[in-house]
C-alpha positions as CSV (number, residue, x, y, z in Angstrom):
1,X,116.8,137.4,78.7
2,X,114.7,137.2,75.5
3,X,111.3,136.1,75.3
4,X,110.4,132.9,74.0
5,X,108.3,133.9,71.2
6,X,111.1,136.1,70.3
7,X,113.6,132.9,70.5
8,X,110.7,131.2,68.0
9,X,110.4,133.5,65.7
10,X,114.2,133.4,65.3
11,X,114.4,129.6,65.6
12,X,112.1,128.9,62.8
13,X,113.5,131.5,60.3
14,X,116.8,129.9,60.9
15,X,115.2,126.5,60.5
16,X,113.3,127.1,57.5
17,X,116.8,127.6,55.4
18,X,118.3,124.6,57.1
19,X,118.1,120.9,56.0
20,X,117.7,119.2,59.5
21,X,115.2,116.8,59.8
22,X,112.3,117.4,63.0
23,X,114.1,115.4,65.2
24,X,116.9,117.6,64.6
25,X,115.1,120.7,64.5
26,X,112.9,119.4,67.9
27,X,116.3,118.3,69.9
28,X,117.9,121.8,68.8
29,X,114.7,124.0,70.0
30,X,114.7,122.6,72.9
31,X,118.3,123.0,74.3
32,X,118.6,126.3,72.5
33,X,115.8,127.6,75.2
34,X,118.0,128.7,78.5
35,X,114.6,130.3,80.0
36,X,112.6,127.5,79.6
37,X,114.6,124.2,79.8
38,X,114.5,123.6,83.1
39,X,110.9,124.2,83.5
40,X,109.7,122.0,80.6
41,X,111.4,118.7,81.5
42,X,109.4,118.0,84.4
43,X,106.6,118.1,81.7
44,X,105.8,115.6,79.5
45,X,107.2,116.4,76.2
46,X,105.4,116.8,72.6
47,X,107.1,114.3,70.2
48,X,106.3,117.0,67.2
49,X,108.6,120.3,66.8
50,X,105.1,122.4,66.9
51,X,103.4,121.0,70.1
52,X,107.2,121.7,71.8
53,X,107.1,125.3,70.7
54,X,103.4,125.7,72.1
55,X,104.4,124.3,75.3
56,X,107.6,125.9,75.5
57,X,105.4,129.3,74.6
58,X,102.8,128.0,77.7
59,X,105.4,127.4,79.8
60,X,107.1,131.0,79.2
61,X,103.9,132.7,79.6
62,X,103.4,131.3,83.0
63,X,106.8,132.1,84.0
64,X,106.4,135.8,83.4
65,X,103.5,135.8,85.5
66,X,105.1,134.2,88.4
67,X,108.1,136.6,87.8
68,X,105.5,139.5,87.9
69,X,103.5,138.2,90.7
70,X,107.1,138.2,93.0
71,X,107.6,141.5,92.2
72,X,104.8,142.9,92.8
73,X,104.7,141.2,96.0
74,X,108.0,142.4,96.8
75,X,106.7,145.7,96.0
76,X,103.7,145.6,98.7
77,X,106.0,144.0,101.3
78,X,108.7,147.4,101.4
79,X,105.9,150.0,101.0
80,X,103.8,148.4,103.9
81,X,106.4,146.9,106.5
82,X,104.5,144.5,108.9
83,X,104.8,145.7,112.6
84,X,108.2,143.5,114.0
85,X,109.2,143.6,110.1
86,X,113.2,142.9,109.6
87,X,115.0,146.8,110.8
88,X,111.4,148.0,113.0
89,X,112.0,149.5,116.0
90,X,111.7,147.5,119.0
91,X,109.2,149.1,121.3
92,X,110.5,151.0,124.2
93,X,109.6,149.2,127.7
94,X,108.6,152.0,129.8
95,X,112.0,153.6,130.8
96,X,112.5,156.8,132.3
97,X,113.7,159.1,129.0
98,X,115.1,161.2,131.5
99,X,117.1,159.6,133.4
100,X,119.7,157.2,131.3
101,X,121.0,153.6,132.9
102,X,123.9,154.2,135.1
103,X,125.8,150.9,134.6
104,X,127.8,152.1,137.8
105,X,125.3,152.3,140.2
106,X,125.7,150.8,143.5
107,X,123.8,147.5,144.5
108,X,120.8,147.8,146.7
109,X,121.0,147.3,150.2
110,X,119.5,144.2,151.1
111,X,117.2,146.7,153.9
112,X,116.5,149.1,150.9
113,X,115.2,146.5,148.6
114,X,112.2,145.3,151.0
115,X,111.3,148.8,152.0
116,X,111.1,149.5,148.0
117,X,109.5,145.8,147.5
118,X,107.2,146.6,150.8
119,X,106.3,150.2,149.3
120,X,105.6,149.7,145.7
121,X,108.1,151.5,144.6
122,X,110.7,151.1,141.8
123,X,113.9,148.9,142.4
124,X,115.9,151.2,140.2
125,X,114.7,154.5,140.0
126,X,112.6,154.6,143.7
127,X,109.7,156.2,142.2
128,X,106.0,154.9,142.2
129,X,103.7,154.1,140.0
130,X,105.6,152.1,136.9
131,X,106.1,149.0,138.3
């Protein structure tokens, strides 16, 4: 999209060869203005066609900042991903790396379970130590 000085400059070289009247010329500037509309009717309006260019201007300066500010903080947020950031690896929870989950694996006895519980030792692996 253009700039909106560059839309002005255009606007009032076209406007100083036309015969509209300011209310014409005022009505046209401001619907001509994709970037800006939206912003500048929640403002209250200038009833002269120069005080709606310099707000129109104000207003266009203000959302090139804001567009610059996102990007740069879109910028600083993918070069420095926050730990538990969107794709982070989840942390590992102690597992064994050497031994994988057997999803087969008989069921404890209910005799083996207390002696494990009783003993401190591992319900899954029988080992000491990580529990």
């Amino acid at each position: 999209t253009r700039s909106e000085s560059d839309y002005t400059i255009e606007f009032r070289t076209l406007a100083s060869s036309s015969s509209w009247n300011d209310k014409a010329l005022w009505d046209h500037f401001l619907h001509g203005s994709e970037r800006i509309k939206d912003e500048i009717y929640s403002l209250e309006l200038p009833t002269t066609l120069d005080g709606l260019i310099e707000l129109a201007t104000r207003v266009d300066f203000h959302l090139t900042l804001r567009s610059q500010h996102l990007r740069t903080d879109t910028m600083h947020e993918s070069s420095d991903p926050s730990p538990g950031a969107k794709g982070a690896t989840p942390p590992r929870l102690g597992l064994s790396e050497e031994e994988p989950m057997q999803i087969g694996r008989a069921h404890l006895t209910a005799r083996e379970r207390r002696h494990r519980i009783t003993n401190g030792l591992c319900l899954y692996c029988a080992e000491a130590g990580h529990v």
